[in-house]
VOPAGU-2260 file (C-alpha; in pm, 1 decimal, decimal comma):
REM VOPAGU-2260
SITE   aa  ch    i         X         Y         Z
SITE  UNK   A    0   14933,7    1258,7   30457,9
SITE  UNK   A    1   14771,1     971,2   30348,2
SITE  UNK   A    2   14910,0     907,0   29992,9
SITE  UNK   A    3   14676,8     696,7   29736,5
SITE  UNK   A    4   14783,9     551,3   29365,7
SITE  UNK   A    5   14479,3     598,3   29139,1
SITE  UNK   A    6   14541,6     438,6   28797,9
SITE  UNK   A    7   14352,3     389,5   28510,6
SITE  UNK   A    8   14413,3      -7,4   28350,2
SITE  UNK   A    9   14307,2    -186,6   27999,1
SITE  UNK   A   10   14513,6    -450,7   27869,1
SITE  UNK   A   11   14858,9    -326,8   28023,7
SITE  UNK   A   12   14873,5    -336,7   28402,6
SITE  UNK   A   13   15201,3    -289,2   28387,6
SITE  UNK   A   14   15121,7      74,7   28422,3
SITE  UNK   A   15   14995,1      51,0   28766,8
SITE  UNK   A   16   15316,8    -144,9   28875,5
SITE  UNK   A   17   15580,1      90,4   28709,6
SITE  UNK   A   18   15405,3     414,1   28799,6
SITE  UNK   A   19   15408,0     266,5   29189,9
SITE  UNK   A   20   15779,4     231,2   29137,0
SITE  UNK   A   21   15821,6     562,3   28981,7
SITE  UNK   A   22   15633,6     692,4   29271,0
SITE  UNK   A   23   15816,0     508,7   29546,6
SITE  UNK   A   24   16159,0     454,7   29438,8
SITE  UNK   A   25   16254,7     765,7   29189,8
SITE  UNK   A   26   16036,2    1040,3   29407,8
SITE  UNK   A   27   16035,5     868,0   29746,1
SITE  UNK   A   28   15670,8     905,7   29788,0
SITE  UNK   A   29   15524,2     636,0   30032,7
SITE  UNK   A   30   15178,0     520,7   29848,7
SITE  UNK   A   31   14978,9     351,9   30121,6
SITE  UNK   A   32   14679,0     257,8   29870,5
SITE  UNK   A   33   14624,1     183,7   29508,6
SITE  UNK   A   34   14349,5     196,6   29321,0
SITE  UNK   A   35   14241,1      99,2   28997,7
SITE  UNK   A   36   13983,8     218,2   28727,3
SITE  UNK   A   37   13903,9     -20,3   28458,4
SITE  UNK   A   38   13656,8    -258,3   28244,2
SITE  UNK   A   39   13543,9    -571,3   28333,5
SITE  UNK   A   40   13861,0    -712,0   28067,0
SITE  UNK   A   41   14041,1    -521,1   28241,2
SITE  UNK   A   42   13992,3    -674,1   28532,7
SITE  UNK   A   43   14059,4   -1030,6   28421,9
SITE  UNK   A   44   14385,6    -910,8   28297,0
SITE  UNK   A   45   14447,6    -794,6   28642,2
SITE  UNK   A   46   14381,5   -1070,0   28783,1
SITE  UNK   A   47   14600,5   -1307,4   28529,3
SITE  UNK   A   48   14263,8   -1488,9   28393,4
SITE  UNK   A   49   14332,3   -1395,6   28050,2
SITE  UNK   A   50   14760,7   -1493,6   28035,6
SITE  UNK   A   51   14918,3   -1787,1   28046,9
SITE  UNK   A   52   15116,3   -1882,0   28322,0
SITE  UNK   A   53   14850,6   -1687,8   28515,8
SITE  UNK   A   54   15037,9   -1312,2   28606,6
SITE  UNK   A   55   14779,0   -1124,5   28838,4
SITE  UNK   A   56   14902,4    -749,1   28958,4
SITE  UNK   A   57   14852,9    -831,3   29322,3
SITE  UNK   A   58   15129,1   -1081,8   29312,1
SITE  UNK   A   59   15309,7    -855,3   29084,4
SITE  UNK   A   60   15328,9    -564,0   29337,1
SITE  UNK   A   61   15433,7    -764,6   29642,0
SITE  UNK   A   62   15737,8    -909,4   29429,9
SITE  UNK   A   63   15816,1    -508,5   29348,4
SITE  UNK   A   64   15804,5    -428,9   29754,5
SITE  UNK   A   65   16031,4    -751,8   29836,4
SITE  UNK   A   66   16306,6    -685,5   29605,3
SITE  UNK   A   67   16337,4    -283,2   29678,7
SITE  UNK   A   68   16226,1    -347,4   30043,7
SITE  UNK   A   69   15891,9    -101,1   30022,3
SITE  UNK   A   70   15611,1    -113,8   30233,5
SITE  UNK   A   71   15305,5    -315,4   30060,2
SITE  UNK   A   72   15021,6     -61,6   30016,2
SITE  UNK   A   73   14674,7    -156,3   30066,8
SITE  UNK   A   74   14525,6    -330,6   29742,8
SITE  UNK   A   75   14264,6    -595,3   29725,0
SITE  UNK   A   76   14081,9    -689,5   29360,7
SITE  UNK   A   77   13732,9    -702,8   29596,6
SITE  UNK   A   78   13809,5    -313,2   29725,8
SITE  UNK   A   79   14036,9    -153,0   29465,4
SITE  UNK   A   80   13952,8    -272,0   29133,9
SITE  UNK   A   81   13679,1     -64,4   29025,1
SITE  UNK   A   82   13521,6    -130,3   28720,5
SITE  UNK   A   83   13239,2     123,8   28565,4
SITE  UNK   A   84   12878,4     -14,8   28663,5
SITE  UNK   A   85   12531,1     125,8   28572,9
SITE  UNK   A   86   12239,2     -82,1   28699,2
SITE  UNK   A   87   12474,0    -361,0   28733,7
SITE  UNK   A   88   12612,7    -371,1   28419,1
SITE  UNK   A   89   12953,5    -373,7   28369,9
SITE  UNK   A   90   13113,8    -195,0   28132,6
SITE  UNK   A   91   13320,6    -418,5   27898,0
SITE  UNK   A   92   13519,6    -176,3   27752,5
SITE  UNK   A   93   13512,6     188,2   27643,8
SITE  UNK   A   94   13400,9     202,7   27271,2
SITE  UNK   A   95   13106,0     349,5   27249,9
SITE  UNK   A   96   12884,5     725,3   27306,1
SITE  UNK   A   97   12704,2     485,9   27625,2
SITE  UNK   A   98   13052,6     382,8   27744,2
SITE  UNK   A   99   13196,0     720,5   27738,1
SITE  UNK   A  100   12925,0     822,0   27959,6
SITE  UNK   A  101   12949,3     528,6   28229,7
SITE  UNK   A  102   13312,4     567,3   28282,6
SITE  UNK   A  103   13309,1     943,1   28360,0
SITE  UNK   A  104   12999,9     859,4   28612,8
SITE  UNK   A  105   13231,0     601,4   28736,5
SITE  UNK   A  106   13527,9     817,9   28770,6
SITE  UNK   A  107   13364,3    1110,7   28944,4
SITE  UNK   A  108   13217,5     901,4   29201,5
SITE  UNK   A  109   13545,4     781,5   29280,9
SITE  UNK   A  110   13701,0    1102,4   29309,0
SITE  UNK   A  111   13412,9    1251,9   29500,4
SITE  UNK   A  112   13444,1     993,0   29769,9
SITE  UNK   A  113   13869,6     986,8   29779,9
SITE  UNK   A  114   13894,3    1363,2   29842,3
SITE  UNK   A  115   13652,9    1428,9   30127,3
SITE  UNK   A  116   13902,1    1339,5   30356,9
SITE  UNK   A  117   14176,8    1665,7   30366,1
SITE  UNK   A  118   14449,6    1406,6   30468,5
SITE  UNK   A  119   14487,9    1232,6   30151,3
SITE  UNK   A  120   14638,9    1321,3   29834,1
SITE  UNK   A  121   14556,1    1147,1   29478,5
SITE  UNK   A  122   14842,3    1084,1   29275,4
SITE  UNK   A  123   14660,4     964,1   28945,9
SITE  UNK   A  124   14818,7     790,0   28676,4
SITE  UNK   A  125   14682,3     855,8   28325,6
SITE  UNK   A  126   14895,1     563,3   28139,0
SITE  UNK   A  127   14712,3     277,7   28039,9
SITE  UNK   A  128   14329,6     211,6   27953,0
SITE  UNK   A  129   14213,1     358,0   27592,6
SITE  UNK   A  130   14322,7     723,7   27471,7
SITE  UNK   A  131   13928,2     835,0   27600,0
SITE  UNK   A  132   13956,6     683,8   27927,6
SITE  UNK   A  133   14297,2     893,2   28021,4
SITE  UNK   A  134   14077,1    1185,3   27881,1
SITE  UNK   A  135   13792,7    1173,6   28080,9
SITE  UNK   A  136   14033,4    1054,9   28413,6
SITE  UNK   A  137   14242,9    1415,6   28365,6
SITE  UNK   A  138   13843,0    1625,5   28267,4
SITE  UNK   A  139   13740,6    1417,7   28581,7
SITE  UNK   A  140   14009,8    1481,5   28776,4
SITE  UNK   A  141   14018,0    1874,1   28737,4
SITE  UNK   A  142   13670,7    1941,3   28838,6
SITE  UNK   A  143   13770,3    1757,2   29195,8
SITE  UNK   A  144   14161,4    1829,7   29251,5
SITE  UNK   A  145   14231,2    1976,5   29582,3
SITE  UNK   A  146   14566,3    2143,9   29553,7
SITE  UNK   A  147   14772,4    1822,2   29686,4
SITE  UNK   A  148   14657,7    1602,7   29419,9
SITE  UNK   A  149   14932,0    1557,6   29133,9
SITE  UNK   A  150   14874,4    1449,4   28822,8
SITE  UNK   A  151   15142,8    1160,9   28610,9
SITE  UNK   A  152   15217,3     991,3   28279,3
SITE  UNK   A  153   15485,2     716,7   28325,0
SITE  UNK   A  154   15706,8     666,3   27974,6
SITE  UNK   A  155   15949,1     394,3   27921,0
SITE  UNK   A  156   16162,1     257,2   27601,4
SITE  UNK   A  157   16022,1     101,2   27372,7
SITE  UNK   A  158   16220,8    -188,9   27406,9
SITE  UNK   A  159   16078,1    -269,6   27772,8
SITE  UNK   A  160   15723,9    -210,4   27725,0
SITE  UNK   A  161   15478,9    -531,3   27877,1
SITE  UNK   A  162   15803,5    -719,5   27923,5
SITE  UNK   A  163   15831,1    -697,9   28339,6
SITE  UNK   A  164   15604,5    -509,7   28595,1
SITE  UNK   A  165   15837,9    -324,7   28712,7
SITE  UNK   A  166   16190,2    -283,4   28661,3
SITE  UNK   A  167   16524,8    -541,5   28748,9
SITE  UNK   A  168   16761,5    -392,7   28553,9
SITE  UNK   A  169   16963,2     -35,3   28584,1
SITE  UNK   A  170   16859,4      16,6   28250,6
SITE  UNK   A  171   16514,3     -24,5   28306,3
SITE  UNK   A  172   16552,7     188,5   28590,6
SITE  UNK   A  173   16712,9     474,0   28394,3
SITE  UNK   A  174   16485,3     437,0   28083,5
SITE  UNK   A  175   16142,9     480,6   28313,8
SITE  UNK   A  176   16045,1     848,6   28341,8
SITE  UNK   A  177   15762,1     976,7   28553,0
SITE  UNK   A  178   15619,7    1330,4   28427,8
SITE  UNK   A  179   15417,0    1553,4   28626,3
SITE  UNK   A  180   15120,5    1682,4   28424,4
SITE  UNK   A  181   14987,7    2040,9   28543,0
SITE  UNK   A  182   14622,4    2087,4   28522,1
SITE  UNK   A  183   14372,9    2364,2   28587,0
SITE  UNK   A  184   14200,2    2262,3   28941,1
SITE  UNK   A  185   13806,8    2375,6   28939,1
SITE  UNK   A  186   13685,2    2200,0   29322,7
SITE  UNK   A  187   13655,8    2577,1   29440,5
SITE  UNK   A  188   13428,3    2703,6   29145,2
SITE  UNK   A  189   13209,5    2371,9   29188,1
SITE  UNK   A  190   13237,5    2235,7   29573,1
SITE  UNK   A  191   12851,0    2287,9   29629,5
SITE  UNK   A  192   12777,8    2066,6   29385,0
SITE  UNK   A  193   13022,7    1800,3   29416,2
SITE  UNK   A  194   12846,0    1697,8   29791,9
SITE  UNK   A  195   12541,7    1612,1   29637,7
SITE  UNK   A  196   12655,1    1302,1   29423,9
SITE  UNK   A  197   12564,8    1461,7   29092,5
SITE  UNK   A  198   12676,5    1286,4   28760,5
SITE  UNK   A  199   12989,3    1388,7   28548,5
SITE  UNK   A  200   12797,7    1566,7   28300,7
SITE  UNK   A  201   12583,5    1733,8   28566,5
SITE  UNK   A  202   12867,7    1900,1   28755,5
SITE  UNK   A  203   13013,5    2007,0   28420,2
SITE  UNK   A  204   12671,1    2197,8   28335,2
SITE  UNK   A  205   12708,7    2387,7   28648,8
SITE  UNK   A  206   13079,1    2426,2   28643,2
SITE  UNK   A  207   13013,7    2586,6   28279,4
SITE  UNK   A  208   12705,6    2788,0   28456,0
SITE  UNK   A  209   12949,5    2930,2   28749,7
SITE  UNK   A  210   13246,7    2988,7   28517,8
SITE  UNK   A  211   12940,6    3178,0   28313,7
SITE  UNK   A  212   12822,5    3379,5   28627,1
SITE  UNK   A  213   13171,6    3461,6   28710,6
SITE  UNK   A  214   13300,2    3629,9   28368,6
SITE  UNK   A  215   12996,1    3813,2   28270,6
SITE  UNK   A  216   12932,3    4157,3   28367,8
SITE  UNK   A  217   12624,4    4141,5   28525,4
SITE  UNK   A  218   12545,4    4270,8   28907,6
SITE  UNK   A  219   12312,0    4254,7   29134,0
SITE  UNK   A  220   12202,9    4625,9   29208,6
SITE  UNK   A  221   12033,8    4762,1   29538,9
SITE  UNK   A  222   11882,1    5069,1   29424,0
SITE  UNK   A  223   11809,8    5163,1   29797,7
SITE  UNK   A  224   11546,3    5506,0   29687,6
SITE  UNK   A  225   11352,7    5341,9   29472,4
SITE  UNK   A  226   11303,5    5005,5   29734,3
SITE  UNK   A  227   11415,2    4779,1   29409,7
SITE  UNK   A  228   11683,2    4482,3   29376,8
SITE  UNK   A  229   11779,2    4429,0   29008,0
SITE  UNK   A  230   11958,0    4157,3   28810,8
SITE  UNK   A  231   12004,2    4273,1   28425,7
SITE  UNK   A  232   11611,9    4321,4   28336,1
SITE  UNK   A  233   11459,2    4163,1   28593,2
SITE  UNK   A  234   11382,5    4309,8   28938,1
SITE  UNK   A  235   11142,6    4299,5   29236,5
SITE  UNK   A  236   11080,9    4509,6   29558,7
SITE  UNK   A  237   11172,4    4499,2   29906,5
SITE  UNK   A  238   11015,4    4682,7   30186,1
SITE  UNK   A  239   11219,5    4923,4   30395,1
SITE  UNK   A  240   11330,1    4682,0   30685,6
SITE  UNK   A  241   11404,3    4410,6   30442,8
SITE  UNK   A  242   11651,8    4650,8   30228,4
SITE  UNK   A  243   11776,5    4737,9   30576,8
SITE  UNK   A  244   11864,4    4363,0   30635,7
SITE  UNK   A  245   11945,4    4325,9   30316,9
SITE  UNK   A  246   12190,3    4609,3   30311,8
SITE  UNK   A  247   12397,1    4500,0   30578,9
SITE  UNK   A  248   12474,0    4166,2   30438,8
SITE  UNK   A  249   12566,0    4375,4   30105,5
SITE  UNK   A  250   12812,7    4637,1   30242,1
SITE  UNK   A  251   12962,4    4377,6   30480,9
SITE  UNK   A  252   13035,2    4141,5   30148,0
SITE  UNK   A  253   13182,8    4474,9   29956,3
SITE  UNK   A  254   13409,2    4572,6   30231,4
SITE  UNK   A  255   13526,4    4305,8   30369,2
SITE  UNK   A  256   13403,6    3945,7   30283,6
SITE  UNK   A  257   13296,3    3886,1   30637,5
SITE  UNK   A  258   12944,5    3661,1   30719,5
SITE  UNK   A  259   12761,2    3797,4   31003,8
SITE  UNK   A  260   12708,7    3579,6   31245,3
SITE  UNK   A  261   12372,2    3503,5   31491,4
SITE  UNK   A  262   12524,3    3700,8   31822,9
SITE  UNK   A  263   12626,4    4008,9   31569,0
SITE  UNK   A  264   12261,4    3997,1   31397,6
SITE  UNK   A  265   12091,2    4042,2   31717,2
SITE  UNK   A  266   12330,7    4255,3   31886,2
SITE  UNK   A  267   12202,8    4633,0   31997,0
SITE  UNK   A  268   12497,8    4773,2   31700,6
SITE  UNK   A  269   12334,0    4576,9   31393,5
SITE  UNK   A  270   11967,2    4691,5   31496,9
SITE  UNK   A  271   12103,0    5092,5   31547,1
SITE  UNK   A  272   12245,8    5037,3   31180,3
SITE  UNK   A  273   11947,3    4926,4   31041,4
SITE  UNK   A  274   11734,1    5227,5   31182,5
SITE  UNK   A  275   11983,2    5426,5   31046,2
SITE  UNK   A  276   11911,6    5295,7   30713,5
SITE  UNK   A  277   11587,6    5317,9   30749,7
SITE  UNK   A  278   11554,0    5712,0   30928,4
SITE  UNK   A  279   11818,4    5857,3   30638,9
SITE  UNK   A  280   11664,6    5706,9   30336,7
SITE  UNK   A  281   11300,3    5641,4   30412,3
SITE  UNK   A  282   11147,1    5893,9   30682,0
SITE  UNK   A  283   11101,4    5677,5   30932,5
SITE  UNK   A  284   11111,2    5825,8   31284,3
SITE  UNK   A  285   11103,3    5578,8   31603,7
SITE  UNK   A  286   10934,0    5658,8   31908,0
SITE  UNK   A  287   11197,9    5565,6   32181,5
SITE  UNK   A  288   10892,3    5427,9   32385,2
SITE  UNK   A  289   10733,9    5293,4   32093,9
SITE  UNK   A  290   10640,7    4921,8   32106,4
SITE  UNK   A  291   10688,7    4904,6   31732,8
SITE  UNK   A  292   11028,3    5001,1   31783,6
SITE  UNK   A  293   11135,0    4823,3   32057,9
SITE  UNK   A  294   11384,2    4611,6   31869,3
SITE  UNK   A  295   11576,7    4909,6   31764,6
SITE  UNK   A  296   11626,2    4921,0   32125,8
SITE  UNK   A  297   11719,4    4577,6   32239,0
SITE  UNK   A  298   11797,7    4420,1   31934,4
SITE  UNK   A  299   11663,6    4239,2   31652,1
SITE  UNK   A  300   11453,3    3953,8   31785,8
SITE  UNK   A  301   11636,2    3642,9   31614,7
SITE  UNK   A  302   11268,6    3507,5   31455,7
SITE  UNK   A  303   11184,7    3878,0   31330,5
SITE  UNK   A  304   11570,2    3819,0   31160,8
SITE  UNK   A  305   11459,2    3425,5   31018,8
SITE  UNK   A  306   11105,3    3590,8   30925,2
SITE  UNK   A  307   11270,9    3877,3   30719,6
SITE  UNK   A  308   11563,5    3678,8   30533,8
SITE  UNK   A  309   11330,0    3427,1   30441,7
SITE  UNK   A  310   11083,0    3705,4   30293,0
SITE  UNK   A  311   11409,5    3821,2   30127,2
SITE  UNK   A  312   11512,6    3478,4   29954,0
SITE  UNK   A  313   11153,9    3393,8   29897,0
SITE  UNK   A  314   11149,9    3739,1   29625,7
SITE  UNK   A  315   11505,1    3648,5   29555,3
SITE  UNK   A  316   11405,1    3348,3   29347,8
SITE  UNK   A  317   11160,3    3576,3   29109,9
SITE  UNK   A  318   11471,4    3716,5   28920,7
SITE  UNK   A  319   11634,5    3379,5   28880,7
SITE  UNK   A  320   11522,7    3107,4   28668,3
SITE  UNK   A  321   11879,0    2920,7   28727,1
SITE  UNK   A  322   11843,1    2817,4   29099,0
SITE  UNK   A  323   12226,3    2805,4   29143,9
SITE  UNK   A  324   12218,5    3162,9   29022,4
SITE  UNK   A  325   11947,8    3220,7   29290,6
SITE  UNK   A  326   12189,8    3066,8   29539,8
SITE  UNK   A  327   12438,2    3309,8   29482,9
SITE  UNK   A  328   12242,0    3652,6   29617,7
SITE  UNK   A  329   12039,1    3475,3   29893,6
SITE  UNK   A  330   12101,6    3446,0   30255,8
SITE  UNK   A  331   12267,6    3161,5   30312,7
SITE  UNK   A  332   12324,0    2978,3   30653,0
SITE  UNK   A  333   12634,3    2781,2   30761,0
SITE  UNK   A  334   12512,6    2633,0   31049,6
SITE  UNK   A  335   12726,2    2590,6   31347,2
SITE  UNK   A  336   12625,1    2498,6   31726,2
SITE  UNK   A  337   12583,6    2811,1   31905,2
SITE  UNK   A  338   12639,8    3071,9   31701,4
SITE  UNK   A  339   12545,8    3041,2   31312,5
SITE  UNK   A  340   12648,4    3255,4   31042,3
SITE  UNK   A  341   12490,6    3395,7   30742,9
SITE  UNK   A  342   12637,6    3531,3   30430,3
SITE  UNK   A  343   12571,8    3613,2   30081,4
SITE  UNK   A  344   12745,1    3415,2   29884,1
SITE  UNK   A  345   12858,4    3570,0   29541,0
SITE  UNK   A  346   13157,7    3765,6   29501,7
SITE  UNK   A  347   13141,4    4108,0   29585,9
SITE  UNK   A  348   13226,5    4230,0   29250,6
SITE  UNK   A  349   12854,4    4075,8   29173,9
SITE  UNK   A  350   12719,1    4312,4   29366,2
SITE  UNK   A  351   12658,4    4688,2   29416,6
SITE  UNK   A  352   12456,7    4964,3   29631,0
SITE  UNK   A  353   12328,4    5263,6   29418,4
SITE  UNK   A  354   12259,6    5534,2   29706,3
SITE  UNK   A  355   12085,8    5790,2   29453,0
């Protein structure tokens, strides 16, 4: 596992360099990377342009590794000081309604591109930086948290606060306490939208919209006699063969979770179970010899399948005005060479059959 120190820094790095050692030393966690979230002061503190003699945090955290013998992680200022940019402004520091937005941006496109690799884990520090920066880091942090990424504050006495980087003493040692924050981890409820580079308060709007979807009582309803798919007050028709599609994807959902995949849809099984559906609920007799049945013979032709599901999801959108709602009851495709698979996507306590 690829191990990476994401800290949040105003006028104290200090934070970064004790929460490393924390890290390191006390837990024995090897950090391979650091980065760090600030202003553009921030930076120059960082960099030892606003103290005198001149005290960057790069030199700072190679003393720490010489004198307890740790591997230097990677950290550059060029590549690991971020500092929260809109149009190419920098953000000087995080006063204001406009800064509170440009940080959070910032933030989330951080974490969006640090977890898409499974092999690392975020160990984020939320000392240092204004109260409303830590805030939006841990609101940030819980909409993208895969389940290896931990969450810190880093305490110390009073007494040895901003006098080293790190500490040379026992005492120091002893006084410096690293506390693992839990935190309610959302990237399951809102992993669709976190791929398509949304801003904070975008993905927090449909977070809120799928947390929403999820709690109400509302179901989709087949209500297979009458030829009708409902959604609370809303509903639209299908023909026969598209409830028999339709159907399948339904019951396989309720009773087991399972996507059907491309071989299964066009297999001889899957086309004998539609014109079952369709003989015990509609009158339809097929003539073994037929042309018009011929696919209850062979098998559904795969473009008769692509022609009816998107017939299906073309209805599907007239109940939903919410397209991420729509998302959730239409047939959805995860593509894969060979042998694709298709699914409906909401929960199967979102939807139901009525057979009367």
């Amino acid at each position: 596992m690829y191990n990476i120190l994401l800290a949040i820094s105003g006028l104290t790095p200090q934070i970064v360099t004790e929460t490393f050692f924390a890290l390191s030393v006390q837990k024995k966690i090897k950090i391979d990377e650091i980065y760090v979230i600030t202003t553009q002061l921030g930076k120059k503190v960082l960099e030892g342009k606003t103290s005198s003699p001149a005290i960057s945090l790069n030199t700072e955290l190679k003393n720490l590794c010489k004198d307890y013998n740790l591997p230097i992680p990677k950290f550059t200022f060029k590549r690991n000081v971020i500092v929260a940019t809109e149009e190419t402004t920098k953000l000087y520091d995080v006063k204001t309604d406009r800064d509170n937005v440009l940080f959070p941006n910032k933030a989330a496109e951080i974490f969006s591109k640090l977890t898409t690799d499974a092999n690392t884990a975020l160990h984020v520090s939320l000392s240092g930086g204004r109260k409303s920066m830590s805030a939006h880091l841990a609101l940030v942090l819980s909409l993208f948290a895969r389940s290896q990424d931990k969450l810190y504050h880093v305490l110390t006495e009073e007494k040895f606060e901003s006098k080293n980087f790190y500490p040379k003493s026992a005492e120091e040692i002893a006084a410096l306490v690293l506390a693992e924050i839990p935190f309610v981890r959302l990237r399951s409820l809102n992993s669709p939208y976190l791929k398509k580079g949304k801003k904070y308060y975008d993905i927090v709007l449909a977070t809120q919209r799928r947390l929403s979807f999820l709690t109400n009582n509302q179901k989709l309803i087949l209500e297979l006699k009458k030829r009708v798919l409902r959604y609370g007050e809303n509903s639209i028709r299908l023909t026969p063969k598209e409830i028999a599609l339709y159907i399948a994807f339904i019951e396989a959902k309720i009773s087991s979770s399972k996507v059907l995949s491309k071989h299964e849809i066009i297999s001889k099984n899957f086309a004998l179970e539609m014109k079952n559906v369709l003989e015990e609920n509609f009158n339809y007799y097929f003539d073994s010899k037929g042309k018009a049945s011929e696919w209850t013979q062979k098998g559904l032709d795969f473009e008769q399948f692509l022609s009816l599901k998107s017939k299906i999801n073309k209805k599907i959108t007239e109940l939903f005005d919410d397209v991420s709602l729509r998302e959730e009851f239409e047939i959805q495709t995860n593509k894969i060479y060979g042998d694709s698979q298709y699914f409906i996507k909401a929960p199967k306590e979102k939807l139901a059959v009525n057979y009367e």
